[in-house]
C-alpha positions in Angstrom: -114.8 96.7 -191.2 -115.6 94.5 -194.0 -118.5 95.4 -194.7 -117.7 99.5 -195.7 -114.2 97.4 -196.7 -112.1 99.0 -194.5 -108.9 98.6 -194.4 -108.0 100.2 -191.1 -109.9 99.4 -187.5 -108.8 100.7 -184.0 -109.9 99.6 -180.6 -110.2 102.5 -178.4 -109.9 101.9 -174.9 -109.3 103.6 -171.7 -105.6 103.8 -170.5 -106.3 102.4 -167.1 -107.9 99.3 -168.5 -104.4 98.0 -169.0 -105.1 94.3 -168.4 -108.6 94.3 -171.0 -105.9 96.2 -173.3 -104.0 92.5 -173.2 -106.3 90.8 -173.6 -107.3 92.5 -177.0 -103.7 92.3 -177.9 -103.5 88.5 -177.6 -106.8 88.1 -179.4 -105.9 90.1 -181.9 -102.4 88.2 -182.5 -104.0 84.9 -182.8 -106.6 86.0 -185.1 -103.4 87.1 -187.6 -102.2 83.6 -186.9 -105.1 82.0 -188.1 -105.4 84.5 -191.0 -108.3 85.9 -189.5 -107.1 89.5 -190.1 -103.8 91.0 -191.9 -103.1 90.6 -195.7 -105.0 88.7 -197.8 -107.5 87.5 -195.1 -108.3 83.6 -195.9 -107.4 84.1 -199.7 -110.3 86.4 -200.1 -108.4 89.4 -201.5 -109.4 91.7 -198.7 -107.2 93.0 -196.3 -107.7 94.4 -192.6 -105.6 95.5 -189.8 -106.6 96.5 -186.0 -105.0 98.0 -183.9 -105.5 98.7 -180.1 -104.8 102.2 -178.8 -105.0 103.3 -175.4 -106.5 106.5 -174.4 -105.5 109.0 -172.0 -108.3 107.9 -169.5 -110.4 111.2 -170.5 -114.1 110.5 -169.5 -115.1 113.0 -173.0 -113.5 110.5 -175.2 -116.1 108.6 -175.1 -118.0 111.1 -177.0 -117.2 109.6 -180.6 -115.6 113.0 -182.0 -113.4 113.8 -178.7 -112.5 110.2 -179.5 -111.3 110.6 -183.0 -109.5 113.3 -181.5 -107.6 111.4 -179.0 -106.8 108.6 -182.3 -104.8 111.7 -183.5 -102.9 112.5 -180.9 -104.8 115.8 -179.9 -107.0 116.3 -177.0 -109.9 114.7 -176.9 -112.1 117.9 -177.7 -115.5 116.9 -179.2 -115.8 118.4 -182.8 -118.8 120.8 -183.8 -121.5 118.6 -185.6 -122.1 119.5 -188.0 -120.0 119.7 -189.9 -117.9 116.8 -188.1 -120.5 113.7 -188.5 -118.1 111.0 -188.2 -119.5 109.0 -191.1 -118.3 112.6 -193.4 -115.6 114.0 -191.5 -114.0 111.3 -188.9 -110.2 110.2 -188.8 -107.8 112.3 -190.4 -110.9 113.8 -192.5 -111.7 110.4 -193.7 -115.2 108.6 -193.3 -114.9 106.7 -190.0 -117.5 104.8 -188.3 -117.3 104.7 -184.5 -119.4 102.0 -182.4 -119.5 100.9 -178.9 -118.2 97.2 -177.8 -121.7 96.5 -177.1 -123.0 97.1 -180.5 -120.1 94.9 -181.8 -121.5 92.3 -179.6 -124.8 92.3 -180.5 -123.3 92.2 -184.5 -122.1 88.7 -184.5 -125.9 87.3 -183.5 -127.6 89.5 -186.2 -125.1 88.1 -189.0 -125.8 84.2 -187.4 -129.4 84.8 -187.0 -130.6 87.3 -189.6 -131.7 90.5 -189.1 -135.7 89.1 -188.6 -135.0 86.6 -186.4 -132.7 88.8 -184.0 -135.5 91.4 -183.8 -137.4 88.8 -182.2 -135.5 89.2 -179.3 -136.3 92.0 -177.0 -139.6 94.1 -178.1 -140.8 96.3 -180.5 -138.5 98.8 -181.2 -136.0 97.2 -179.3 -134.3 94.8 -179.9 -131.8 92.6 -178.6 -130.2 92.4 -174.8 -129.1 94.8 -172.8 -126.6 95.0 -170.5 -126.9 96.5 -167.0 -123.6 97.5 -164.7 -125.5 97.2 -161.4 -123.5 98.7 -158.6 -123.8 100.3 -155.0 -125.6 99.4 -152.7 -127.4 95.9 -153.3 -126.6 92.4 -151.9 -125.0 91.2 -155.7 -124.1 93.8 -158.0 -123.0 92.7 -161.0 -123.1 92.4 -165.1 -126.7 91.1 -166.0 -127.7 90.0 -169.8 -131.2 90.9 -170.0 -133.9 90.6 -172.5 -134.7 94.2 -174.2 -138.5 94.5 -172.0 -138.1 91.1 -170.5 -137.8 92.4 -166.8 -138.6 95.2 -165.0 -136.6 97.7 -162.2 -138.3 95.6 -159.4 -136.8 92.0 -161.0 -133.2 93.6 -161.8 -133.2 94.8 -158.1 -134.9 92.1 -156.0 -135.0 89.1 -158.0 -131.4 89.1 -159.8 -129.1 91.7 -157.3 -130.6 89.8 -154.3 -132.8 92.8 -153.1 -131.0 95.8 -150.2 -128.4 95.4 -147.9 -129.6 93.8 -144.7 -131.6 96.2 -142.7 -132.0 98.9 -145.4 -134.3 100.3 -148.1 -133.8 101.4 -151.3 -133.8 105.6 -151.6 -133.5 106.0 -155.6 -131.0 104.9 -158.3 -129.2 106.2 -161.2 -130.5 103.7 -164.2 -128.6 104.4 -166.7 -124.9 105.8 -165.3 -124.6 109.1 -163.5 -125.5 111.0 -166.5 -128.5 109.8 -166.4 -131.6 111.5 -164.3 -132.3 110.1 -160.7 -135.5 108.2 -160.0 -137.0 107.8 -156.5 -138.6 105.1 -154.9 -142.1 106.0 -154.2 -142.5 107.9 -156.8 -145.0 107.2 -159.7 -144.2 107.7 -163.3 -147.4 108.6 -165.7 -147.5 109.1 -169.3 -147.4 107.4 -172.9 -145.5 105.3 -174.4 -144.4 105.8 -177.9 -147.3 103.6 -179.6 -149.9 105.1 -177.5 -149.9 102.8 -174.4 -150.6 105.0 -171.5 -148.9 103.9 -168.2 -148.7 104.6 -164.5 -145.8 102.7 -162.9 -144.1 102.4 -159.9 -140.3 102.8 -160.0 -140.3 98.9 -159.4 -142.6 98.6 -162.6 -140.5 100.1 -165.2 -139.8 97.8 -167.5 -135.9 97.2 -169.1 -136.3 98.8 -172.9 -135.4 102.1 -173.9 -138.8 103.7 -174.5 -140.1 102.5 -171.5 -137.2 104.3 -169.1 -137.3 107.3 -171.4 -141.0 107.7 -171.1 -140.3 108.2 -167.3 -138.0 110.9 -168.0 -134.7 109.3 -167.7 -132.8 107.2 -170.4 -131.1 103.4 -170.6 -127.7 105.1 -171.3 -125.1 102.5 -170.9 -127.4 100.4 -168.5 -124.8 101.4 -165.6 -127.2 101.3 -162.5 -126.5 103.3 -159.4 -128.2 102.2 -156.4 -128.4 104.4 -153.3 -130.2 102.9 -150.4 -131.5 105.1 -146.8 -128.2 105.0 -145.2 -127.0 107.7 -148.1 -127.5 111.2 -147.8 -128.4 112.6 -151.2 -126.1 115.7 -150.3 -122.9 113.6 -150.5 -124.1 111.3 -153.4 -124.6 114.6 -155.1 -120.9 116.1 -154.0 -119.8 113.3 -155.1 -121.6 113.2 -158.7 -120.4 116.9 -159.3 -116.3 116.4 -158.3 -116.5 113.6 -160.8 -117.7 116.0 -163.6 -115.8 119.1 -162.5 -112.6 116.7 -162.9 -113.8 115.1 -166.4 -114.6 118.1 -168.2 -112.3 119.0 -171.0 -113.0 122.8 -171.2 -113.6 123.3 -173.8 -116.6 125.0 -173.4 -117.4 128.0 -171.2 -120.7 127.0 -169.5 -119.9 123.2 -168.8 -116.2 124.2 -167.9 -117.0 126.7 -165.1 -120.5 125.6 -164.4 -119.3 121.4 -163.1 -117.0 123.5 -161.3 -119.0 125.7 -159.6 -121.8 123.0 -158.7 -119.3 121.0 -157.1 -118.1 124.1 -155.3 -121.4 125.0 -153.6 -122.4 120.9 -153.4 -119.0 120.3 -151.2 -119.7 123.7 -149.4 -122.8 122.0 -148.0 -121.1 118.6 -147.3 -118.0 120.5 -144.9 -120.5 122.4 -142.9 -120.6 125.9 -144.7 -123.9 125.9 -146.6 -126.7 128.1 -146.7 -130.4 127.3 -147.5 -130.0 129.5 -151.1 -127.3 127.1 -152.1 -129.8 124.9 -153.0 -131.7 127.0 -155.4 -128.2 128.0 -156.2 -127.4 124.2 -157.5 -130.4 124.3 -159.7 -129.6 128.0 -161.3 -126.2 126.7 -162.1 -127.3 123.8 -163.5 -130.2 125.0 -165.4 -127.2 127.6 -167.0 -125.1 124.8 -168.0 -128.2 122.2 -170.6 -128.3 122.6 -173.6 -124.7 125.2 -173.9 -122.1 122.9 -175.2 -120.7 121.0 -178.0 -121.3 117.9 -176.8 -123.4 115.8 -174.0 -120.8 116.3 -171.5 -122.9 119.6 -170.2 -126.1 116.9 -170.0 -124.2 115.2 -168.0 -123.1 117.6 -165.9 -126.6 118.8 -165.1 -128.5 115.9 -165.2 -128.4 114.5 -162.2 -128.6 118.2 -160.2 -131.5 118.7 -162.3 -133.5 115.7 -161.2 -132.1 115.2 -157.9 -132.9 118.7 -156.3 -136.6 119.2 -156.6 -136.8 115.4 -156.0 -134.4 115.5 -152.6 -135.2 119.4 -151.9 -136.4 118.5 -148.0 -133.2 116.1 -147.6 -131.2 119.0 -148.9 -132.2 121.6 -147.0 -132.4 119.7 -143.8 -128.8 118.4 -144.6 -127.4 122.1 -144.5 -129.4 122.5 -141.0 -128.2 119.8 -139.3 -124.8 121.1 -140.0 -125.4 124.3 -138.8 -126.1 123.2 -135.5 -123.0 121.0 -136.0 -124.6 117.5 -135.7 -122.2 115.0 -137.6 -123.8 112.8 -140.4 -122.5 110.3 -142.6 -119.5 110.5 -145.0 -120.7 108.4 -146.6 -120.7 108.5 -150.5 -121.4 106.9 -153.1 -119.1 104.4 -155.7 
């Protein structure tokens, strides 16, 4: 804020999150009390308030426009870019600059280090930590501050989260939260790197940095990892990937509206017994309709993880819908 000298900040942040919502509250009131923020902050002339506002709990707002949105009291619908950049057209038509908290994070370092110093940390390209949300099934999910290109898949998973739940293996995971595209174990991942370095890694091999994990067709997203071990069946992680969209989406735009709806139609036709062997073509055609039609990433999202799962699982898939036929019972089993 100080340094475009603005005089207005908000912390955005999720309804539910009602006790984190305290907690920024009481921060907030003791930095006033120690004239870290208000009028006249520490003599300097410049002044600064924050406020905290609490969302509706819409899964779109955290698309930064849908956001703004929300911030005014509408619905968070994400804006058309352009002409609704943010940085032009933001808060009430103001210029607004919208950052995640771990950005902010990172912020404090580079103003204590400088910005060469702090772009020794991580790799070329990318720099600084990252932060990866490791949940599912492992023996120690958890938060875990790691070096941008420090580590690879293989160390995240075996060496920090304590490897697979007794007795199991590891099917595939979700690097980089569910929006993100599904990578299976056993697969290998060949290519180039941005500077020229050709590769051919293991899903264990990956390393932790941006290019890497986009070079393999995926992306870091918010470093949420999903991990889904043998005693999953795809078909339900799936189901349960698609409700989660079909409930999130705002609407606002045809495709991503009825097409999350329809995938998690035909995905929970399979799961209760009624699927046919075209359903999973079907999933992909929907899918494939839904990319690249929308206003904002939310239609990604919602085809993402169809997109990379189904030719990846197609075997598991079909044999899923055949097993019910005969009426054998499987696992309900989904994931987290």
């Amino acid at each position: 804020a100080w340094a475009i000298q603005a005089k207005q900040a908000f912390i955005y942040i999720r309804g539910e999150f009602q006790h984190g919502a305290k907690i920024l509250e009481n921060a907030i009131a003791e930095a006033k009390a120690k004239g870290f923020l208000g009028n006249n902050i520490l003599g300097s002339g410049y002044s600064c308030e924050v406020v905290v506002h609490r969302g509706g709990g819409c899964y779109v707002c955290g698309e930064e426009t849908g956001l703004i949105e929300s911030l005014e009291g509408k619905r968070g619908y994400p804006r058309i870019k352009p002409p609704y950049f943010p940085a032009v057209l933001g808060l009430y038509n103001c210029p607004t600059i919208v950052n995640n908290a771990e950005t902010l994070a990172q912020v404090k370092h580079v103003l204590a280090f400088g910005g060469a110093e702090f772009a020794k940390i991580g790799i070329p390209g990318d720099s600084g930590t990252h932060i990866w949300g490791v949940s599912g099934l492992v023996k120690r999910p958890g938060l875990y501050e790691i070096e941008a290109g420090k580590a690879t898949f293989g160390e995240l998973l075996y060496d920090f989260c304590g490897g697979p739940l007794e007795g199991r293996k590891f099917k595939a995971i979700i690097p980089g939260g569910s929006s993100t595209k599904i990578l299976k174990f056993g697969e290998r991942f060949k290519g180039k790197l941005p500077n020229g370095q050709e590769f051919d890694w293991a899903l264990e091999d990956i390393p932790l940095d941006s290019n890497s994990i986009a070079a393999c067709g995926t992306g870091l997203g918010t470093g949420g990892t999903i991990v889904i071990d043998d005693s999953v069946e795809m078909i339900q992680a799936l189901s349960n990937l698609n409700a989660f969209y079909a409930h999130e989406t705002c609407g606002q735009c045809t495709p991503c509206r009825e097409g999350s709806l329809w995938l998690s139609r035909v995905s929970k036709r399979i799961t209760t017994g009624g699927g046919l062997e075209s359903d999973v073509p079907l999933l992909l055609d929907i899918a494939n309709q839904v990319a690249g039609r929308t206003i904002c990433a939310h239609g990604e999202a919602v085809a993402w993880p169809v997109q990379s799962a189904v030719p990846k699982f197609k075997d598991e898939y079909l044999d899923s819908i055949r097993r019910r036929q005969k009426g054998e019972a499987l696992s309900d089993l989904k994931l987290i």
